[in-house]
C-alpha positions as CSV (number, residue, x, y, z in Angstrom):
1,X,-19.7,19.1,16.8
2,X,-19.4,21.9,19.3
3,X,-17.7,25.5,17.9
4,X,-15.9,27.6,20.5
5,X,-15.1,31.5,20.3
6,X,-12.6,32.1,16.9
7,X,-13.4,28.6,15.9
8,X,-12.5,28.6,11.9
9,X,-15.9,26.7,12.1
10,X,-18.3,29.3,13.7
11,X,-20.5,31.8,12.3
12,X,-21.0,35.2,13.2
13,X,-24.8,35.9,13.8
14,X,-26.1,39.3,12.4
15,X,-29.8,39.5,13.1
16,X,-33.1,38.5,12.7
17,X,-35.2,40.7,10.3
18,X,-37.8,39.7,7.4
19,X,-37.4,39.5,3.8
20,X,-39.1,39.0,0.8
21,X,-39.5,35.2,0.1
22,X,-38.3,35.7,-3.3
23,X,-35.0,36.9,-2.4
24,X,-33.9,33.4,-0.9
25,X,-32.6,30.5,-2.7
26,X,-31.7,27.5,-1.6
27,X,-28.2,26.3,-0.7
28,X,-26.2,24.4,-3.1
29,X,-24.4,22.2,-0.3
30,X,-27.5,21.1,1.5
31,X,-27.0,17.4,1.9
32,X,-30.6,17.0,1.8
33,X,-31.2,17.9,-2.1
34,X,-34.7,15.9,-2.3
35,X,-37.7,17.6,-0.9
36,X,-40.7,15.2,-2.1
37,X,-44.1,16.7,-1.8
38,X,-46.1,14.4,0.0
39,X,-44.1,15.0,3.4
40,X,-44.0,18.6,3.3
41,X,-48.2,18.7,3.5
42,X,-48.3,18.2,7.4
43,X,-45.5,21.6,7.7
44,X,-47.7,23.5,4.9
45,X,-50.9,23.4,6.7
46,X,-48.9,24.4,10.1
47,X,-47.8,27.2,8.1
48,X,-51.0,28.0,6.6
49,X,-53.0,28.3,10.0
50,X,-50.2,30.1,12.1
51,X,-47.4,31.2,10.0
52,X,-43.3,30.9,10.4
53,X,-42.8,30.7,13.6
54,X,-39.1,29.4,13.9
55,X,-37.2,32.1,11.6
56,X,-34.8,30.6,8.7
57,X,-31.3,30.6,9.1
58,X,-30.0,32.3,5.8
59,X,-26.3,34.7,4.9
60,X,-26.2,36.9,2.3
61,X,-24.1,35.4,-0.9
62,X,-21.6,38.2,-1.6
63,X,-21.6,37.7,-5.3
64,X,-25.7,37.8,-6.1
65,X,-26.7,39.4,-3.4
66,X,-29.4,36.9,-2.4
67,X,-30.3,35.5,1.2
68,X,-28.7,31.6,0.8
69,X,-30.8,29.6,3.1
70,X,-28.8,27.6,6.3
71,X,-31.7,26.2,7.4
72,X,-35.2,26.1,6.5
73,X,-35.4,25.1,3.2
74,X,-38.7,23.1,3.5
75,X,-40.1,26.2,5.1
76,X,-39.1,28.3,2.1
77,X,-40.3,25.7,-0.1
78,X,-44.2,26.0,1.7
79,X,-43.8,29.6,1.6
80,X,-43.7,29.7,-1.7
81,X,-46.3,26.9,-2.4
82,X,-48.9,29.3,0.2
83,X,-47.6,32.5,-1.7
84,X,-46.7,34.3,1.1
85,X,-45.0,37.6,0.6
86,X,-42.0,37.7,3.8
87,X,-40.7,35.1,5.8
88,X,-38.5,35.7,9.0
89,X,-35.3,34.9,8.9
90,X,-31.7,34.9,11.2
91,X,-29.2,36.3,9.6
92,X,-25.6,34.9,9.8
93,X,-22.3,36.1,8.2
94,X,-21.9,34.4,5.3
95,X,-19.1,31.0,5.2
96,X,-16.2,30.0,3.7
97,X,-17.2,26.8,1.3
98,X,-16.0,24.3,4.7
99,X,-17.7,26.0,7.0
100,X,-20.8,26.2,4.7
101,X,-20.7,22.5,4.0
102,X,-20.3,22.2,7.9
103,X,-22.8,23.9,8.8
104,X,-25.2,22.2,6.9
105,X,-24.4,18.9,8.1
106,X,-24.8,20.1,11.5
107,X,-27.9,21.6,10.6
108,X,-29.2,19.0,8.5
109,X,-28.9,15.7,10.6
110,X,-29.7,12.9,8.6
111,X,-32.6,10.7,9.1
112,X,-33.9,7.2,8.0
113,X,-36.4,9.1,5.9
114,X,-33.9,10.7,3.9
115,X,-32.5,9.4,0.3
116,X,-28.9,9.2,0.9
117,X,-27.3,9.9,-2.8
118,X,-27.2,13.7,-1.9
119,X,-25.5,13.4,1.2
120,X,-22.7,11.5,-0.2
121,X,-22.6,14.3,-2.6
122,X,-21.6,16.6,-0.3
123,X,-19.3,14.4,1.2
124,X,-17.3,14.3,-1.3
125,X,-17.1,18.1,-2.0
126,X,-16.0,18.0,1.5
127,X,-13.5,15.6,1.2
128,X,-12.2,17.3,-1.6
129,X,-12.0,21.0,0.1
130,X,-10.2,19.3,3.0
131,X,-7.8,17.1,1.5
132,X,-9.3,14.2,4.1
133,X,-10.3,10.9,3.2
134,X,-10.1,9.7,7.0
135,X,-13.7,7.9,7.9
136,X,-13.7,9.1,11.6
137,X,-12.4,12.9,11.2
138,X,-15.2,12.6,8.2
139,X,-17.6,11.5,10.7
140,X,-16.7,14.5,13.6
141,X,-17.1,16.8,11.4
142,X,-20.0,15.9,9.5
143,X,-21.8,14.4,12.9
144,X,-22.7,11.7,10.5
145,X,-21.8,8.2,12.1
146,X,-18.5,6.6,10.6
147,X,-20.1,4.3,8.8
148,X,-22.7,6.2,7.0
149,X,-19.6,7.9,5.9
150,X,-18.3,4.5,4.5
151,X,-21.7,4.4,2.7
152,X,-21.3,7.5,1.2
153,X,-17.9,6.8,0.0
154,X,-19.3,3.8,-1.9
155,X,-22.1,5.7,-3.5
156,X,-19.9,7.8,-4.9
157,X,-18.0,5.3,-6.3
158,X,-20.4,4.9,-8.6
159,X,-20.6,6.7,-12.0
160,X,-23.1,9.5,-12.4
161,X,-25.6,7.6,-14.4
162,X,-26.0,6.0,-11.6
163,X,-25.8,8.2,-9.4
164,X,-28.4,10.2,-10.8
165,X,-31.3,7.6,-10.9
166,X,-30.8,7.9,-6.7
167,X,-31.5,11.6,-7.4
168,X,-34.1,11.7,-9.4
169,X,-37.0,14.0,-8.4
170,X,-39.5,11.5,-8.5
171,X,-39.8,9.4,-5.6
172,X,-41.4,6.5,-7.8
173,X,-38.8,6.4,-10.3
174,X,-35.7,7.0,-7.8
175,X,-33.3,4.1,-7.2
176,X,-32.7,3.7,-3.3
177,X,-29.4,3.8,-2.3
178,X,-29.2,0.2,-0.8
179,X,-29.1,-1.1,-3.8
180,X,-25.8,-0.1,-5.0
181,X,-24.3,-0.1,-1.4
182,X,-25.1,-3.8,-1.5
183,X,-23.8,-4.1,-5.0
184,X,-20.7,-2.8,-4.1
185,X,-19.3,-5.6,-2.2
186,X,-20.2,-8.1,-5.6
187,X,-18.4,-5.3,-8.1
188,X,-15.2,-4.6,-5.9
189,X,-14.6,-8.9,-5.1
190,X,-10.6,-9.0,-5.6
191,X,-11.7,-12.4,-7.9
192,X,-15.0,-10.6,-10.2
193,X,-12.9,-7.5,-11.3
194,X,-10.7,-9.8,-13.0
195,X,-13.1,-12.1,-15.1
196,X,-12.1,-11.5,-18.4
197,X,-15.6,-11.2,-19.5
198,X,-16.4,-8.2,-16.7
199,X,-17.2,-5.0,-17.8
200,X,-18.5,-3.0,-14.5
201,X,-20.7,-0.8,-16.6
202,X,-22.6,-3.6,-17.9
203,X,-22.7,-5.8,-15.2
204,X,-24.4,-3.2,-13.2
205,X,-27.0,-2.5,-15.6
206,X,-27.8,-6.4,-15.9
207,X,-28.2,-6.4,-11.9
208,X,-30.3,-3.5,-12.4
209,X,-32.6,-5.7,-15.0
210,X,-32.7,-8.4,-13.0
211,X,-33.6,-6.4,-9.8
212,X,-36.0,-4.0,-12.1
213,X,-37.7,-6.2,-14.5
214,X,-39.8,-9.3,-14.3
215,X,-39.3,-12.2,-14.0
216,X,-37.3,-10.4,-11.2
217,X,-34.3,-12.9,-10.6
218,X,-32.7,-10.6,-7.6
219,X,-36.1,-9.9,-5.9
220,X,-34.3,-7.8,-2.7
221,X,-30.8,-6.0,-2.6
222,X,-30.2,-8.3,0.2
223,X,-29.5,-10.9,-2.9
224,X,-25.9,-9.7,-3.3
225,X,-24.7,-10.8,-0.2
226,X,-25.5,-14.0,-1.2
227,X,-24.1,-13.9,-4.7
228,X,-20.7,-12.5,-2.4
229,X,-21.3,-15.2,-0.1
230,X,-21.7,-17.5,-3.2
231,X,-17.9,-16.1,-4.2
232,X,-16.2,-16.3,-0.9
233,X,-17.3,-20.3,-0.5
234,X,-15.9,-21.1,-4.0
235,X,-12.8,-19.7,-3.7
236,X,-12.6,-21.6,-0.4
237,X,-12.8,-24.7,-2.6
238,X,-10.5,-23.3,-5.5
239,X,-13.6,-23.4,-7.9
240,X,-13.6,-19.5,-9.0
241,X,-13.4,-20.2,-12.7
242,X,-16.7,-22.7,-12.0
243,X,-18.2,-19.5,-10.5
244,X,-17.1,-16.9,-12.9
245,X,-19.0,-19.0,-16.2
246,X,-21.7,-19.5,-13.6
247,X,-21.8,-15.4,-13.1
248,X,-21.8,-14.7,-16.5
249,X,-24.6,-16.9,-17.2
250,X,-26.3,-15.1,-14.4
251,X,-25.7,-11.7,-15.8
252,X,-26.3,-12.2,-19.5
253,X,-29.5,-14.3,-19.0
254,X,-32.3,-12.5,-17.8
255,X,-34.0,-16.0,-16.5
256,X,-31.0,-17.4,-14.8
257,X,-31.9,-17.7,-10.7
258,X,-29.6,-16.7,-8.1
259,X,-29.3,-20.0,-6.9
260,X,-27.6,-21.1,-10.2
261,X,-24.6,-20.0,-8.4
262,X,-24.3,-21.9,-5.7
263,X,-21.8,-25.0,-6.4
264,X,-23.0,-27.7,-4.4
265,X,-19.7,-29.3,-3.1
266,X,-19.0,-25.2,-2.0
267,X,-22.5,-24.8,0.0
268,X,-22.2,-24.2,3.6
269,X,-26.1,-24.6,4.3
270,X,-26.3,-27.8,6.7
271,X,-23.3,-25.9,8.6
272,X,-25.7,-22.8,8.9
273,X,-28.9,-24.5,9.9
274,X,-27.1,-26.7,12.2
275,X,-25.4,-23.3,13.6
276,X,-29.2,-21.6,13.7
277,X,-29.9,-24.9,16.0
278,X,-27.3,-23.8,18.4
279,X,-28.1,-20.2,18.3
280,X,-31.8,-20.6,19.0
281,X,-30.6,-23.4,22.1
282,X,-28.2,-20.2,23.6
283,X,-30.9,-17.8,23.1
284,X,-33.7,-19.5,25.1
285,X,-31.1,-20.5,27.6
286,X,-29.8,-17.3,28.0
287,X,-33.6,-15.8,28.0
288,X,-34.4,-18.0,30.8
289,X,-31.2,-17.4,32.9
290,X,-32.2,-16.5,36.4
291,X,-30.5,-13.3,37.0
292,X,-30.8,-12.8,40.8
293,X,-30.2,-17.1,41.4
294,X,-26.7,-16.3,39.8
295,X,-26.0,-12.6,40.5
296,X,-22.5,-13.4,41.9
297,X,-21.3,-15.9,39.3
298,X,-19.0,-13.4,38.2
299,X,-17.4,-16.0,35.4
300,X,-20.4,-16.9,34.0
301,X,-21.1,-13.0,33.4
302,X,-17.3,-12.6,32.0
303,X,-18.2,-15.7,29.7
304,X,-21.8,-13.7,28.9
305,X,-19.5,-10.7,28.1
306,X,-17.0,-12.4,26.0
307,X,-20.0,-13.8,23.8
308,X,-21.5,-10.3,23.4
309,X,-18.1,-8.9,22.3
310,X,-17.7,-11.6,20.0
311,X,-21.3,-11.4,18.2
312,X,-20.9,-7.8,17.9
313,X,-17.7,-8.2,15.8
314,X,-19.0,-11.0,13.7
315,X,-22.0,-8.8,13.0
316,X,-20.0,-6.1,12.5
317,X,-17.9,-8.2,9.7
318,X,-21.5,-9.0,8.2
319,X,-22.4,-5.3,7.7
320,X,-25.8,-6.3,9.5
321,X,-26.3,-4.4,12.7
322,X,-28.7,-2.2,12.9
């Protein structure tokens, strides 16, 4: 998001200086909150052999007096680890709360590598100071794309118990997010939240058992589509209340398999493997189309066009680009 001169979002730059290393702390609305060890050794041996190089962005916190760090927490973090006395750092003035949590969005761009629990986190905060719950005004001004911002509004639809096994320090014990992202669509079904045996609470913890625990009954967080799809093809037959006993069953029993829900007369299987037949026959036409023998066909490349637009919705619908 680009900042232009009295922009409400800009920060005034004071200087570079250094300071002691213990006078920084870290910022509380950094969307990155986890910071496991194991990546951080390639940056601590950098540091080791030639030092800081890039000063950290930090502003001095009015109330404490302490340099708040912008950017270059992991640096910090090394520093400390290699006990080094002084680190060099920008100086900026220091932001309101928005243009704090801006900042570090800007700052922080998120990557694959990165749990996304805390980020969500600090969507919300942001959502909250802002009074907007729009997904692409959300997306300028985090410079997240819109819909990891529809991820993190599911995440933090979730209750903090939750929440916090996708925060917890230990990369071994911490619950990825895809998990619940995928749940949500299974917990939110217009026809599931009004079983009369429901309880959402409980329900996720049984998905968690099944997904956690052996004999492991969802074996990838992929398996919730299914169960949706599973939902979607028996209310197409008018056999929800078949499906909800079913879903109980599959909940309360550890043992029960996920294809226990699938009602036969509901299945759309043959349809999809005959579909997959078709799909493969396009493909290895289409891979084999002569370009240059039909460069001026121009309806066959409108008809090409109109196919592409049309898989890129449907996948779209299916939440499965990537």
């Amino acid at each position: 998001m680009r900042t232009k001169k009295n922009d409400p979002l800009t920060i005034a730059v004071v200087g570079v200086k250094r300071v002691p290393t213990n006078s920084l702390e870290p910022n509380p609305y950094n969307p990155r909150m986890l910071f496991d060890k194991l990546p951080l050794e390639d940056l601590r041996e950098s540091i080791r052999r030639s030092g800081i190089l890039v000063p950290l962005t930090v502003y001095r916190d009015s109330k404490t007096r302490s340099f708040v760090i912008l950017d270059g927490q992991r640096r910090w973090v090394c520093a400390q680890e290699l006990n080094l006395k002084h680190v060099p750092v920008n100086q900026v003035a220091e932001p309101t709360l928005v243009q704090n949590i801006v900042t570090m969005f800007q700052i922080h761009k998120l990557r694959a590598d990165w749990e996304l629990m805390p980020t969500a986190l600090k969507v919300e905060l942001l959502m909250q100071e802002v009074g907007d719950r729009n997904d692409a005004r959300l997306a300028e001004l985090t410079g997240l794309d819109e819909a990891v911002v529809v991820r993190c509004k599911k995440l933090i639809s979730f209750e903090k118990e939750f929440q916090d096994m996708m925060l917890d320090p230990d990369p071994v014990k911490r619950m990825k997010a895809d998990f619940f992202i995928e749940l949500y669509a299974v917990i939110h079904d217009r026809d599931v939240i009004k079983f009369d045996w429901f309880s959402r609470k409980k329900f996720i913890r049984q998905m968690l058992d099944k997904y956690l625990h052996e004999p492991r009954t969802i074996k990838a967080v992929t398996d919730f589509r299914l169960i949706k799809q599973h939902i979607t093809n028996a209310r197409r037959i008018n056999a929800v209340r078949v499906f909800s006993s079913r879903l109980q069953k599959f909940a309360e029993v550890h043992e029960t398999p996920l294809d226990f829900l699938e009602i036969e007369e509901a299945s759309v299987h043959a349809e999809a493997k005959a579909l997959i037949k078709k799909v493969n026959s396009m493909e290895a036409l289409i891979s084999d189309l002569n370009v240059e023998q039909f460069y001026g066909e121009e309806k066959l490349w409108d008809s090409v066009k109109r196919l592409i637009a049309i898989l890129e919705t449907k996948l779209r619908d299916a939440n499965k680009r990537r």
